[in-house]
C-alpha positions, 0 to 999 in steps of 0.5 A: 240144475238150469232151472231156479226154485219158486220159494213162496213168501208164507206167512209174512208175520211169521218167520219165513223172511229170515230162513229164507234170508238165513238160506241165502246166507248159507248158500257157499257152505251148504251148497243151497241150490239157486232160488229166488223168494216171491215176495215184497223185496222191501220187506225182506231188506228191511228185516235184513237191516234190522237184524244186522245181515249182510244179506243184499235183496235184488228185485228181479223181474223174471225167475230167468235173472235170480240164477244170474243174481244169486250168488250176490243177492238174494234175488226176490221177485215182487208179489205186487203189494205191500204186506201189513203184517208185524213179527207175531201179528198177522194181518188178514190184508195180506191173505191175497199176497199170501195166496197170489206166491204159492199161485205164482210159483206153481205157474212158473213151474208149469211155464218151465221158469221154475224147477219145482216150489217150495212153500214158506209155513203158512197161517190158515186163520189168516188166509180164511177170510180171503176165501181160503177154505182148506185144512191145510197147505197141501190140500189147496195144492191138490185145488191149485193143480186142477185148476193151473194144470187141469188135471182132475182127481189129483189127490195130494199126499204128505210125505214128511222126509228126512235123513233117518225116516219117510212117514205118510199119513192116509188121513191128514188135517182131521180130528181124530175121530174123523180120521178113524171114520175116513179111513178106508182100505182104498185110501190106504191103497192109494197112499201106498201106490203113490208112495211107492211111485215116489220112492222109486221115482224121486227117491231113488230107491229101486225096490221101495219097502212098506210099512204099514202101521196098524190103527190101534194098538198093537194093531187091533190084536186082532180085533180084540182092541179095534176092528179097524186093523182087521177090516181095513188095514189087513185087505189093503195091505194085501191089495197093495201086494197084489199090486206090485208093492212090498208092504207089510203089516199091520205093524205096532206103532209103538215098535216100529220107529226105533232105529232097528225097526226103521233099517227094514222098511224105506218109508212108513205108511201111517193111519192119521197126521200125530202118528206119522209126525210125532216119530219124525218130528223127535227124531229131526225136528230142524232137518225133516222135509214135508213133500207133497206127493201127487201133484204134477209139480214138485213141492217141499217144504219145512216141517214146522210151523210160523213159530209166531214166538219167536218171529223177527228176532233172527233165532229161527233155525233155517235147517227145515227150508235148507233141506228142503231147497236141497231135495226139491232140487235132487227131486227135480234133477231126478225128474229130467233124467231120461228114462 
């Protein structure tokens, strides 16, 4: 890979600073391709001291110079400002700083200085007096794409990956009720297309398989425990067909995430956000990437949160960010393979 990783700074109270710094760490055993943070190189040098790692941070001045720097310092390129916030304790000062990395990385991709970004877990309370108005990461990538890349329409889809499960849910950031009445079977549709381009194209995978997990339980028994599944999952999963896409269901969620069940299909289309992360979540919490699916950019990141708890103590297990660095960087070599 010619081109280094854009890895944001996320939330500086959080614990992002020392995974990354932990990345870097491991960078020979783990093969963690080159990246560099945007981030305020003096705050990331200062937690380095503190917790006791021999971990050099490099200020550069162009993504160019952290392929050059990387193997002896964690290269950093400088948000421009210095954050206020404490281990735990976030401070709505740096909402801007927070918001001007994932801006910054997503311009040196779409400049060709960056292979794809890479997102630290950011904290949307923070963020919201800055005029962040968005549920979630992934939707303020879907805004940021239009914006940067004038693209219109762009509907951004999670994807949660990791070694033994793919899960993507259709209704994402929503309370459960209005999860249930936005659902439709053109969402359903939509999720499973892109779901299947990515598989193929980012994944590898030449004959993507489907499955589609019902609303209700035991998907509806149809319709004795919901209408839903019989009104809307069952006519997209057939559009799906329809459209080239192996897809089957509506299958019982309750039943098809176990590791027989899970041989049969490449990833699993569910209907809200807790019933797609709950499985993959318990089965690898350390290892499971999130992806954004739909962008003109790549973007991963690790599953969890800014584990506030925990933050500053040099505890944090960097295994989500690692893996995420890894398949951004595989999705991207996959990318600039012609076809």
């Amino acid at each position: 890979m010619s081109l280094p990783l854009a890895l944001t700074m996320g939330e500086p109270a959080g614990i992002g600073g020392e995974i990354a710094l932990q990345a870097w760490l491991r960078r020979s055993n783990d093969a963690v391709p080159p990246f560099y943070v945007i981030d305020d190189p003096d705050r990331l040098a200062a937690l380095a001291a503190r917790l006791g790692w021999a971990a050099p941070v490099r200020a550069v001045a162009t993504p160019g110079h952290a392929t050059e720097v990387f193997r002896d310092a964690l290269p950093v390129l400088p948000i421009g400002g210095t954050c206020l916030a404490k281990p735990g304790r976030p401070n709505s000062a740096d909402a801007r700083l927070v918001i001007g990395a994932i801006d910054r990385a997503a311009a040196d991709v779409k400049n060709g200085k960056a292979a794809a970004v890479v997102t630290n877990p950011i904290n949307k309370e923070a963020l919201y007096g800055a005029g962040f108005h968005h549920p979630g990461h992934t939707e303020y990538l879907g805004e940021l794409a239009e914006r940067l890349f004038d693209e219109k329409g762009v509907t951004p889809i999670m994807m949660l990956a990791s070694r033994d499960l793919r899960v993507v849910p259709v209704t994402i950031h929503l309370a459960l009720r209005d999860a249930i009445a936005a659902l439709t079977s053109t969402a359903i549709v939509t999720a499973g297309q892109m779901t299947h381009r990515a598989l193929e194209r980012d994944f590898g995978i030449a004959k993507p398989r489907l499955a589609v997990a019902g609303l209700n339980p035991h998907a509806g028994e149809g319709g004795a425990l919901g209408s839903e599944d019989r009104d809307i999952v069952v006519p997209a999963i057939a559009e799906l067909c329809r459209k080239g896409v192996d897809a089957r269901g509506p299958l019982a969620a309750d039943t098809m995430f176990h590791m027989a069940a899970r041989q049969g299909y490449d990833a699993a289309l569910c209907m809200y956000h807790d019933q797609a992360l709950i499985p993959i979540k318990t089965l690898d919490f350390d290892g499971a990437v999130n992806v954004t699916l739909g962008l003109p950019f790549i973007r991963t990141s690790p599953d969890h949160g800014t584990a506030f708890d925990i933050a500053g103590r040099g505890v944090a297990r960097p295994d989500s960010l690692i893996a995420a660095l890894k398949l951004a960087a595989e999705m991207a070599a996959r990318r600039a393979v012609p076809k």
